[in-house]
MIVEXSE-847890 format. One record per residue: residue in three letters; x, y, z of N, C-alpha, C in turn. Coordinates in steps of 0.2 Angstrom, whole numbers, padded with zeros to 4 digits, always signed. Layout:
<kollums>
ALAXYZXYZXYZ;...
</kollums>
This chain:
<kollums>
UNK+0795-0113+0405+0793-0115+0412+0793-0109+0417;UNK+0790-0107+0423+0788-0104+0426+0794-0104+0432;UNK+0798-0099+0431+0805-0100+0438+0802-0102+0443;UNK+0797-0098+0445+0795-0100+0452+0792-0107+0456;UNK+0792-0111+0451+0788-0118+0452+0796-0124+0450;UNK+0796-0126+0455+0802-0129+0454+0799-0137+0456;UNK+0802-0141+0454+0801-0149+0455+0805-0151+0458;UNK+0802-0156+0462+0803-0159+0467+0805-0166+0468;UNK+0809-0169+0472+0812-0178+0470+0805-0181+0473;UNK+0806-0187+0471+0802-0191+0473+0797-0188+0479;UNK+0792-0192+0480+0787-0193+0487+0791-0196+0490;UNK+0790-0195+0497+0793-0199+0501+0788-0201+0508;UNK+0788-0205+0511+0785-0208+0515+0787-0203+0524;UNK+0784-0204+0528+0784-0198+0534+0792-0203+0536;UNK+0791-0211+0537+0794-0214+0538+0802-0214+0538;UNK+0801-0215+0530+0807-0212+0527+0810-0207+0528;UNK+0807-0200+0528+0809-0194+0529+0813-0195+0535;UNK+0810-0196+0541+0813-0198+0547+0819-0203+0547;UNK+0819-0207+0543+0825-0211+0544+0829-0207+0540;UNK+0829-0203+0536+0835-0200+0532+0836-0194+0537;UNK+0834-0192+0539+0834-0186+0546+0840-0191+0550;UNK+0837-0195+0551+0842-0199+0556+0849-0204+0553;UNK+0851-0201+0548+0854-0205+0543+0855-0214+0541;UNK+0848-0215+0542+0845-0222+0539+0842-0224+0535;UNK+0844-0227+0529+0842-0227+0522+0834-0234+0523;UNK+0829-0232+0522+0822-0234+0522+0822-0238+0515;UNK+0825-0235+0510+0824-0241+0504+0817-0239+0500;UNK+0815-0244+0496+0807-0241+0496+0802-0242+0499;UNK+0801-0240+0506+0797-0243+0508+0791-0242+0508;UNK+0784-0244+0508+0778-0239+0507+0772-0241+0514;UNK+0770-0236+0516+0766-0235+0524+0760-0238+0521;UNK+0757-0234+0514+0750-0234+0513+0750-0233+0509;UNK+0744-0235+0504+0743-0233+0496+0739-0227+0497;UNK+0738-0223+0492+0734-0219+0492+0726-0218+0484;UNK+0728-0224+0485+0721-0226+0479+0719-0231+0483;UNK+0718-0233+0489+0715-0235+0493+0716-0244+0489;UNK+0721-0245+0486+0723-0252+0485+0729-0257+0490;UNK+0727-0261+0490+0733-0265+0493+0740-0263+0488;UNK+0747-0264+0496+0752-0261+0489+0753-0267+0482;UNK+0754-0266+0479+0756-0272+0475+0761-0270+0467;UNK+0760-0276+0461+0765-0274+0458+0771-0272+0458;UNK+0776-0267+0456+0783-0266+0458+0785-0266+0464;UNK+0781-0265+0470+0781-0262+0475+0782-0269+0480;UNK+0777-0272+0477+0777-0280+0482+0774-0275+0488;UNK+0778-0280+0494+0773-0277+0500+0780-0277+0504;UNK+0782-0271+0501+0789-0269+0504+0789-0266+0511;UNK+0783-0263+0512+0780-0256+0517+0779-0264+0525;UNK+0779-0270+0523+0780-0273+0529+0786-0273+0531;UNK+0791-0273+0529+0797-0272+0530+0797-0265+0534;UNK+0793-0260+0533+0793-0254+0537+0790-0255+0544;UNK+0785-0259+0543+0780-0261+0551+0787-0265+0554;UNK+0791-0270+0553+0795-0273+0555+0799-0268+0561;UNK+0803-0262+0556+0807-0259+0559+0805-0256+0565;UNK+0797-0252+0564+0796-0250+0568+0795-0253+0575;UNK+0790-0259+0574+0792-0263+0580+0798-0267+0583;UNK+0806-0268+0578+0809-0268+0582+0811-0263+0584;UNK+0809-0256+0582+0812-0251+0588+0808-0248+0593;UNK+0801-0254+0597+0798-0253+0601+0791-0249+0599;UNK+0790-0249+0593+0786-0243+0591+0777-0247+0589;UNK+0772-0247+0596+0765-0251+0592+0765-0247+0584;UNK+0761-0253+0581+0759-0252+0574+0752-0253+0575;UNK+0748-0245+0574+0743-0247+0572+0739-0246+0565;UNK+0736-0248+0560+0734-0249+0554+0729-0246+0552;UNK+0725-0242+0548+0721-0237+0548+0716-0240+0541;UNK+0712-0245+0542+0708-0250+0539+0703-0247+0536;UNK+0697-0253+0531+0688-0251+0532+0689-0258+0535;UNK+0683-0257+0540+0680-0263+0543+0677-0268+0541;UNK+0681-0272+0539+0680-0274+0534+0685-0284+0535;UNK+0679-0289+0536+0686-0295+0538+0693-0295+0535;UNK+0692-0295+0529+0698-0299+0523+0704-0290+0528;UNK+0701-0287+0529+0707-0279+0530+0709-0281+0538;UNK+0706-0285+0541+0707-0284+0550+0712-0290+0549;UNK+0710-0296+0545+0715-0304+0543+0723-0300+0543;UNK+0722-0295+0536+0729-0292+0534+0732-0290+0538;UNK+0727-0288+0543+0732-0281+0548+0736-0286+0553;UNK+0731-0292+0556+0734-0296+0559+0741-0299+0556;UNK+0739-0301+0550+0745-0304+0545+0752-0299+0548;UNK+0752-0293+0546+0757-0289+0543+0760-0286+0551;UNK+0757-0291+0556+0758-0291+0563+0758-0283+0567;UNK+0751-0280+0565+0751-0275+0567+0748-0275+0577;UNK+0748-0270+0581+0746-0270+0586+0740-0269+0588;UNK+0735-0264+0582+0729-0263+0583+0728-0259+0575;UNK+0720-0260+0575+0718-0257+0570+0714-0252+0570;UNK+0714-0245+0568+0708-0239+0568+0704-0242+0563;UNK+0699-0240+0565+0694-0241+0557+0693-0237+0556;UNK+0692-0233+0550+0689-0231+0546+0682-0230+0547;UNK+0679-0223+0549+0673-0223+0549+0668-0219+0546;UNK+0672-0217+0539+0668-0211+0534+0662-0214+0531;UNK+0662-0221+0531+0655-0222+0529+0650-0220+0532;UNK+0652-0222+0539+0647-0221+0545+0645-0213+0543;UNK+0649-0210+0546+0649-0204+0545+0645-0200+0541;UNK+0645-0202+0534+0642-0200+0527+0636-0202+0526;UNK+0635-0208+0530+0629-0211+0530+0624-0208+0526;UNK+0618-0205+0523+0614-0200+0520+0606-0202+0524;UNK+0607-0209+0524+0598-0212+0530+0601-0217+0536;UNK+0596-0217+0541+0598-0219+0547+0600-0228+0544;UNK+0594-0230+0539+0595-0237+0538+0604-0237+0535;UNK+0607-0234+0531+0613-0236+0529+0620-0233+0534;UNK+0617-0230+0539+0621-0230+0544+0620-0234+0550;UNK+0614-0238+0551+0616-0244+0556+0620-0249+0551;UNK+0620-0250+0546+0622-0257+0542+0631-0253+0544;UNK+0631-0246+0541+0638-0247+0543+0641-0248+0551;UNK+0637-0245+0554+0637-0249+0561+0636-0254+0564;UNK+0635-0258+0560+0636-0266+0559+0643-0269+0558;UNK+0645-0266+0551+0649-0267+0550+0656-0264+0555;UNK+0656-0260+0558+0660-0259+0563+0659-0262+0569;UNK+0656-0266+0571+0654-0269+0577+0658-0275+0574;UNK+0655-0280+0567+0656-0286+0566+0666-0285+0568;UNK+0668-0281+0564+0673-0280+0562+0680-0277+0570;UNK+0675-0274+0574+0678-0272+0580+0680-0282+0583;UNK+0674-0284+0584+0674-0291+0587+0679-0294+0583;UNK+0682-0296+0580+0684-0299+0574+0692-0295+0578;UNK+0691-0289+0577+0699-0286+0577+0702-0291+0586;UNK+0696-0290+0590+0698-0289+0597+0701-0300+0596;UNK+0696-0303+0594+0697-0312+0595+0706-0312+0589;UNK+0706-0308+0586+0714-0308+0584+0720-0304+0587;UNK+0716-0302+0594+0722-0300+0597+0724-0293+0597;UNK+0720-0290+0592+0721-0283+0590+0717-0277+0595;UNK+0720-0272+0595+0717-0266+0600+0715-0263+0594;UNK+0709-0261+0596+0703-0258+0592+0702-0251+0593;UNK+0704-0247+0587+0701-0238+0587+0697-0238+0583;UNK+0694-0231+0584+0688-0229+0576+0691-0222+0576;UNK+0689-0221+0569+0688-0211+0567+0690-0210+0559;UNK+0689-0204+0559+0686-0202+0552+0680-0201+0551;UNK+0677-0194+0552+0672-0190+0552+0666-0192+0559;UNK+0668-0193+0564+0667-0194+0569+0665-0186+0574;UNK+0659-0184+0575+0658-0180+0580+0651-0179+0583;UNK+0650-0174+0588+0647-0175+0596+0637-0178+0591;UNK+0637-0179+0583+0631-0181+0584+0632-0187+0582;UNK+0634-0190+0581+0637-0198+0577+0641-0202+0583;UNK+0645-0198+0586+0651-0203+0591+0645-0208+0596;UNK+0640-0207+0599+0638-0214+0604+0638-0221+0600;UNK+0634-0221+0595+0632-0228+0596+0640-0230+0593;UNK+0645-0228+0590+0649-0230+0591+0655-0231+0596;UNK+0654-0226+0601+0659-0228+0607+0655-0234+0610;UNK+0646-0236+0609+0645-0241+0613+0650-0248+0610;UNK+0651-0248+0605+0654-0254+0604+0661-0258+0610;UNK+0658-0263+0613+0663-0263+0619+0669-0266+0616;UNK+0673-0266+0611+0679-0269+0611+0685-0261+0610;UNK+0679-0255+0609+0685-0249+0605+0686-0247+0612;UNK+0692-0244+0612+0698-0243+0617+0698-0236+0615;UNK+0699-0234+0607+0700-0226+0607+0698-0223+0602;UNK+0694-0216+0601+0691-0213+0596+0696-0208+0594;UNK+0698-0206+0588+0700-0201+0586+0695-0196+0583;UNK+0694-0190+0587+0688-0183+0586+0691-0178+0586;UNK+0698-0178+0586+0699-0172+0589+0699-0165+0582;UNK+0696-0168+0576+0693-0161+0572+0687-0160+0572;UNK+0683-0164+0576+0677-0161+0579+0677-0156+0584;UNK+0679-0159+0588+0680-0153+0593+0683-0147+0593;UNK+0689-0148+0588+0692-0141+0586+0688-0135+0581;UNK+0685-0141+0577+0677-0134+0573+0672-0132+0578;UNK+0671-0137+0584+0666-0135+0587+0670-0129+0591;UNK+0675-0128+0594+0679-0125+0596+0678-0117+0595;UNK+0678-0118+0589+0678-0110+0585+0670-0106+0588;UNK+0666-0112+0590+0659-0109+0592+0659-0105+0597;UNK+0661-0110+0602+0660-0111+0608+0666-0112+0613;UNK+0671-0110+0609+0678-0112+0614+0680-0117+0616;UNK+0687-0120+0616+0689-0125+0615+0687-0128+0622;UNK+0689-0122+0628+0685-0129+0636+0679-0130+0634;UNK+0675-0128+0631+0668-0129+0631+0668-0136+0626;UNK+0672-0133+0620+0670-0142+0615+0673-0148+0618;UNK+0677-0147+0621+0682-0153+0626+0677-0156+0632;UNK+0675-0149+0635+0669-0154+0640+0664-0158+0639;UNK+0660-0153+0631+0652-0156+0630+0656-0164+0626;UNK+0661-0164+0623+0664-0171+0620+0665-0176+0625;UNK+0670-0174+0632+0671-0179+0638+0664-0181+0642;UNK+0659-0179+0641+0653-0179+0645+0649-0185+0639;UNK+0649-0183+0633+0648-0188+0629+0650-0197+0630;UNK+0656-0193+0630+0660-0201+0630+0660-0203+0638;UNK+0660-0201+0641+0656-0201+0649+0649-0207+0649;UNK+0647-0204+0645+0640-0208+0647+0639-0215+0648;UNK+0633-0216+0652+0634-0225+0651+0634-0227+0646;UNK+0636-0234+0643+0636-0237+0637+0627-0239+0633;UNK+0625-0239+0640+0617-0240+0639+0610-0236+0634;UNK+0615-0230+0636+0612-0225+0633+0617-0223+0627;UNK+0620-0225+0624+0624-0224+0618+0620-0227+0613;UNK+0618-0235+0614+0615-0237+0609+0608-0235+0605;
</kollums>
């Protein structure tokens, strides 16, 4: 073996790391899968138990979804406060016709969020050519871009990618669509 490569305990969860910072044993709890499945199996859905804590310690939960019904139901269920959507589809989109369909499905999905009471975000691969027709959707509240604006940044400077992005989000919603 290589001395220099040394192994490490388990993954832990950002969650957890923090409570044992804080000396608070978190158990196993899981935030989020990373094979993009529900948690399940040994695992159950122990990571509710983590949304719990947070919100009895004040803390909004919001859930980082695809737009998708059956995911906005669960977010609701697991009594989250809002949901970001996920919008690398969009994003990736390759023709315009399969990026309206995904911005359909953000839209259907924002509306759906907002009638269950949830505060509505979007982002994931989000920037200043793609952002309008999705800030027109009137139920989202907040966009996360802020790595667009930092690439763009390297261009042009960061007050410059800050403006030409506030000016974006600025506009009527009329002219977004």
């Amino acid at each position: 073996p290589n001395p220099a490569i040394r192994i490490g305990g388990p993954v832990r969860s950002n969650l957890e790391r923090t409570r044992a910072m804080r000396g608070e044993d978190l158990g196993g709890a899981w935030l989020y899968e990373s094979n993009k499945q529900l948690p399940g199996g040994d695992h159950g859905y122990r990571y509710w138990d983590a949304l719990d804590l947070l919100r009895q310690a004040g803390i909004s939960v919001s859930l980082f979804v695809d737009p998708v019904p059956a995911q906005v139901i669960a977010s609701r269920a697991a009594g989250a406060d809002a949901v970001e959507f996920n919008t690398g589809q969009y994003a990736e989109a390759r023709t315009r016709a399969a990026a309206q369909s995904e911005l359909e499905k953000l839209r259907a999905a924002s509306s759906l969020a907002a009638e269950q009471g949830l505060a509505v975000f979007a982002g994931h691969g989000l920037n200043y050519h793609n952002i309008l027709p999705v800030r027109a959707i009137p139920e989202l509240e907040e966009v996360n871009i802020g790595h667009s604006i930092v690439a763009r940044a390297l261009f042009v400077g960061l007050e410059r990618a800050v403006r030409d992005m506030v000016e974006l989000l600025n506009r009527p919603t009329e002219l977004a669509r």
